[in-house]
C-alpha atoms as one frame of an Amber mdcrd trajectory, in Angstrom:
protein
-209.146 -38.393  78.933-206.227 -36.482  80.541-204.127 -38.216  83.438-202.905
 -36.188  86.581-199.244 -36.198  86.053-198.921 -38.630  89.241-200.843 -41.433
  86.550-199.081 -39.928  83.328-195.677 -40.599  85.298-196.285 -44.018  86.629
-197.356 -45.315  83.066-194.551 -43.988  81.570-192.577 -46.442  84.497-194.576
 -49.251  83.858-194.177 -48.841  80.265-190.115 -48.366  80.287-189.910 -51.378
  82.574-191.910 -53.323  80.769-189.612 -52.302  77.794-186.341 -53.103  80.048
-187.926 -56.858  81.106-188.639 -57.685  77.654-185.021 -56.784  76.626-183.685
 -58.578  79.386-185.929 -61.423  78.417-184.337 -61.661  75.217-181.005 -61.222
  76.319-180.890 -64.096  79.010-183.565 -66.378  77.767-183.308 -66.164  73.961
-179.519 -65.710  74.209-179.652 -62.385  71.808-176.130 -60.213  73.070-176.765
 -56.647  73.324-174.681 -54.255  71.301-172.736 -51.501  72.013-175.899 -49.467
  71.121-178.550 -51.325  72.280-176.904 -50.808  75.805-176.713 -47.634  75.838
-180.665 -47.348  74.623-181.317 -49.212  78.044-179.171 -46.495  79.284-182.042
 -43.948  77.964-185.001 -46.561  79.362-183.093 -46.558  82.775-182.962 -42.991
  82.803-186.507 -42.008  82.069-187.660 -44.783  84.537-185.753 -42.554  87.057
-187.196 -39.116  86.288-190.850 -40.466  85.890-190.466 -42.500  89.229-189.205
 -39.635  90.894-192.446 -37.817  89.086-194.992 -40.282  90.103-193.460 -40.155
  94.044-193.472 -36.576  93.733-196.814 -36.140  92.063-195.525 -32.645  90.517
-197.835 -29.546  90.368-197.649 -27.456  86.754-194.007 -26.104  86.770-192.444
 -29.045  88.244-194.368 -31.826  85.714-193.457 -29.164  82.965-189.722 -29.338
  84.162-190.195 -33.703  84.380-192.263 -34.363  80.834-189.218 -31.995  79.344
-186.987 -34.040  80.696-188.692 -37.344  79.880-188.958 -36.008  75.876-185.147
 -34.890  76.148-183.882 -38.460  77.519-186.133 -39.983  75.226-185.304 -37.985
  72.353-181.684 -38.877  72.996-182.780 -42.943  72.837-184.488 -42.276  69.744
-181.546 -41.156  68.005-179.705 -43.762  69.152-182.040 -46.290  67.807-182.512
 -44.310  64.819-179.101 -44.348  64.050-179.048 -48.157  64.958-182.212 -48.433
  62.541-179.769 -46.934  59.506-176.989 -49.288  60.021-179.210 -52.185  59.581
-180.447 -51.028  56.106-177.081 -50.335  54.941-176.308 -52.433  52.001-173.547
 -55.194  53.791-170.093 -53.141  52.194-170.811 -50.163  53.691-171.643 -51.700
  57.121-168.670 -51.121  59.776-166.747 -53.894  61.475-167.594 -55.805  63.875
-166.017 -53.579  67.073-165.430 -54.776  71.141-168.134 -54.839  73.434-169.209
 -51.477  75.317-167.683 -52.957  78.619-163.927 -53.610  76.746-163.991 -50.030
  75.297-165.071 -48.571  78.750-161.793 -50.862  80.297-160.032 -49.200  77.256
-161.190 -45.620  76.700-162.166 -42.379  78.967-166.101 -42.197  79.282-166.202
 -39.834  76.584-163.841 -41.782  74.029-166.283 -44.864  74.495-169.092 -43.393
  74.426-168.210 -41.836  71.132-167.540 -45.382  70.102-170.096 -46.612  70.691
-172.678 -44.200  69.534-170.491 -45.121  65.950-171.971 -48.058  66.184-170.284
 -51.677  64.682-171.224 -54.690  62.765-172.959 -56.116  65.912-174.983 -53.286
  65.881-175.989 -53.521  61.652-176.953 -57.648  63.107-180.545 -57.794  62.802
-180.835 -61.202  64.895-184.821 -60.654  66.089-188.044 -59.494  64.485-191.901
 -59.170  64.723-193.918 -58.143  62.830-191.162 -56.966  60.163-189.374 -55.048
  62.190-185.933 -55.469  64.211-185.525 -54.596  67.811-183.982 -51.099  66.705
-187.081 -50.059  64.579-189.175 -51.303  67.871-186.960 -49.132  70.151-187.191
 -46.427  67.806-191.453 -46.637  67.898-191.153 -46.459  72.074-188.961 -43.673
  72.067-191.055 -41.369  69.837-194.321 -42.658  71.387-192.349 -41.527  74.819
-191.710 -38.373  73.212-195.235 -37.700  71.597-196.684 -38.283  75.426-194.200
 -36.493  77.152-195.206 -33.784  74.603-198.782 -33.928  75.055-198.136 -34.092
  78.797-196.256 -30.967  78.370-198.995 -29.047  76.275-201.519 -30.171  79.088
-199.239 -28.756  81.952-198.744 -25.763  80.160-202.353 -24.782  79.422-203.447
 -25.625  83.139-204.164 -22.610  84.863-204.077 -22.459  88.758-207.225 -20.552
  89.081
């Protein structure tokens, strides 16, 4: 089955809310504080939610859902690593695990965009906590699973916009 790119989009919004609600969820009704990195993969959520929202309103022809579904496996490709790199400070063994740093909103008081950013992306202590799991696997690893399934549609979006001909 292949979606128009209107119905491809507005999954792909359903989806990353979905993803944002449940974070939020566990954030102000299971009390689990975000780190550094985990804001800045709702950063990545936030931002595909725009560009497939602004998809799905659109409802873009070839070019234009080649130029969105590249920009939805960029964004997402981005949050991946993020998570990814989360994912590898949580199965370092605990003495090679950084310190325990501020919060992203201190080191944005503190530090020009690009010096907390930086900082962030480092990751700290916070970010090695695994406080959550199912199945096995912490929020990170979960994160990291949406972002490449994100990518892998985007993808196959892609490969079906780019084999359409207008004929």
């Amino acid at each position: 089955m292949i979606l128009s790119n209107r119905g491809f989009f507005l999954l792909i919004v359903i989806g990353g809310m979905g993803l944002l609600s449940f974070g939020y969820y566990l954030e102000f009704y299971q009390d689990l504080l975000p780190c550094p990195m985990c804001i800045l993969q709702r950063l990545c959520y936030g931002a595909i939610i725009v560009v497939a929202l602004a998809a799905a309103i659109q409802g873009p022809a070839r070019a234009a859902g080649i130029f969105y579904c590249a920009g939805v496996a960029i964004l997402a490709s981005l949050g991946a690593v993020i998570a990814g790199r989360q994912t590898w400070l949580q199965h370092l063994p605990p003495e090679l695990v950084p310190e325990c740093g501020p919060g992203l909103e201190f080191m944005l008081e503190m530090y020009p965009l690009r010096q907390a950013i930086e900082k962030a992306l480092m990751g700290t202590g916070d970010c090695a906590d695994v406080s959550w799991t199912f199945l096995s696997l912490s929020i990170a690893e979960w994160s990291l699973a949406c972002f490449s399934g994100i990518i892998f549609a985007a993808l196959w979006q892609l490969m079906v916009n780019w084999g359409h001909t207008d004929a």
